[in-house]
Structures are given as structure tokens and as C-alpha cells.
C-alpha positions in Angstrom: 103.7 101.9 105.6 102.8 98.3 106.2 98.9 97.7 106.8 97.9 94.3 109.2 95.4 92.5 108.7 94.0 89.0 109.4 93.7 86.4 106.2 89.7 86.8 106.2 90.1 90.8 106.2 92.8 90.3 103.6 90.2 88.1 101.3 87.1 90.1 102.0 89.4 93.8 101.0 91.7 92.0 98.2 91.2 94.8 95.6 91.5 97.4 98.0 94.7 96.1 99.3 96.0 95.6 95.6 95.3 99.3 95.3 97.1 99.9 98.0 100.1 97.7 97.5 100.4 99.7 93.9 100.5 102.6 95.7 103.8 101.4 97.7 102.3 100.0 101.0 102.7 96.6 102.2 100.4 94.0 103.9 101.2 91.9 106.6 98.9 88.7 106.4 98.4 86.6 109.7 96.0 84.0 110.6 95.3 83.3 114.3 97.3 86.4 115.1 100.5 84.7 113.5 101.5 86.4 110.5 101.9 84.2 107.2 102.5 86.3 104.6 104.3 90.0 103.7 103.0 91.6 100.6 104.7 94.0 98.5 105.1 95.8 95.7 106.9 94.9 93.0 109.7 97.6 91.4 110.0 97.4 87.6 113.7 98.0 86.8 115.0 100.0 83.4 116.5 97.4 81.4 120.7 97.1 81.6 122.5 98.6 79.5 125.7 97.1 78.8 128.7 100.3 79.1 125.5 102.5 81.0 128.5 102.7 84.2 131.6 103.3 82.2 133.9 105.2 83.9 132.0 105.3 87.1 133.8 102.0 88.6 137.5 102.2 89.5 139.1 98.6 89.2 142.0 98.0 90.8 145.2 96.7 89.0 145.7 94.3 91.6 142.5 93.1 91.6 143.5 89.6 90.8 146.1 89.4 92.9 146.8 86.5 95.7 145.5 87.8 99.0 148.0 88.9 101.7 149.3 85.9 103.8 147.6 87.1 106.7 144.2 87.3 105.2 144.4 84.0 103.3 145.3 82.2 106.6 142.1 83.2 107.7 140.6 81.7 105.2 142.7 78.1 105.4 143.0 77.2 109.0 139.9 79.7 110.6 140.2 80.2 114.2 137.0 78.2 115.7 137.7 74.6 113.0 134.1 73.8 114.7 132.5 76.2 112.1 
């Protein structure tokens, strides 16, 4: 749920809308009805593990491979050059 609210709302109600934001809502900041700021939560991710996915991903053997003629023309002589 995102909560609105002007920049002096947002000063007067900071620790409320901390409270809030750890609770998983967001705050839309604007000033003059023009918002200036999103607010949000922050995840805190489980540390990698390096091996945690092994055997989940499929690589293929061709992976490295050139790229089909077709595909790699795309990529040489595009079809707008004004991009």
C-alpha cells in the first residue's frame, strides 16, 4: 500500500511513517502537490552461497556459439541506422 502525503505531513509523522515503511508500506513524498520522493522498504537478502543453485540451471552446450547469421545481422547493419 503506498501512503501520500505532503513533505510537512511527512516531517511532522517521520516516526510514524518509519513504522510503517518497516511494516512494508511505502510513502509517496510531494511538495506543492508534485511528488519528490518514493519511500520504501528495504529487503535484507540471505547471503550467496556459491553452489546454493547447482543443478537447478540447464546451460546449454552451445552457449558460446556465434549467433545465427540472421540474428547477428540484426545486430550489424540494424534496420532504422538513425538509432
Amino acid at each position: 500500500m503506498t501512503i501520500n502525503v505532503s513533505l510537512a505531513e511527512a516531517n511532522n509523522q517521520f516516526l510514524d511513517l518509519i513504522q510503517r515503511i518497516k511494516a512494508g508500506e511505502e510513502v509517496l513524498v510531494s511538495e506543492s502537490g508534485i511528488s519528490i520522493a518514493r519511500i520504501i522498504p528495504i529487503y535484507h537478502q540471505l547471503p550467496r552461497v556459491p553452489g546454493q543453485d547447482k543443478g537447478k540451471i540447464l546451460i546449454s552446450p552451445d552457449f558460446n556459439d556465434p549467433l545465427p547469421s540472421d540474428i547477428l545481422d540484426g545486430f550489424l547493419s540494424p534496420a532504422d541506422p538513425q538509432l
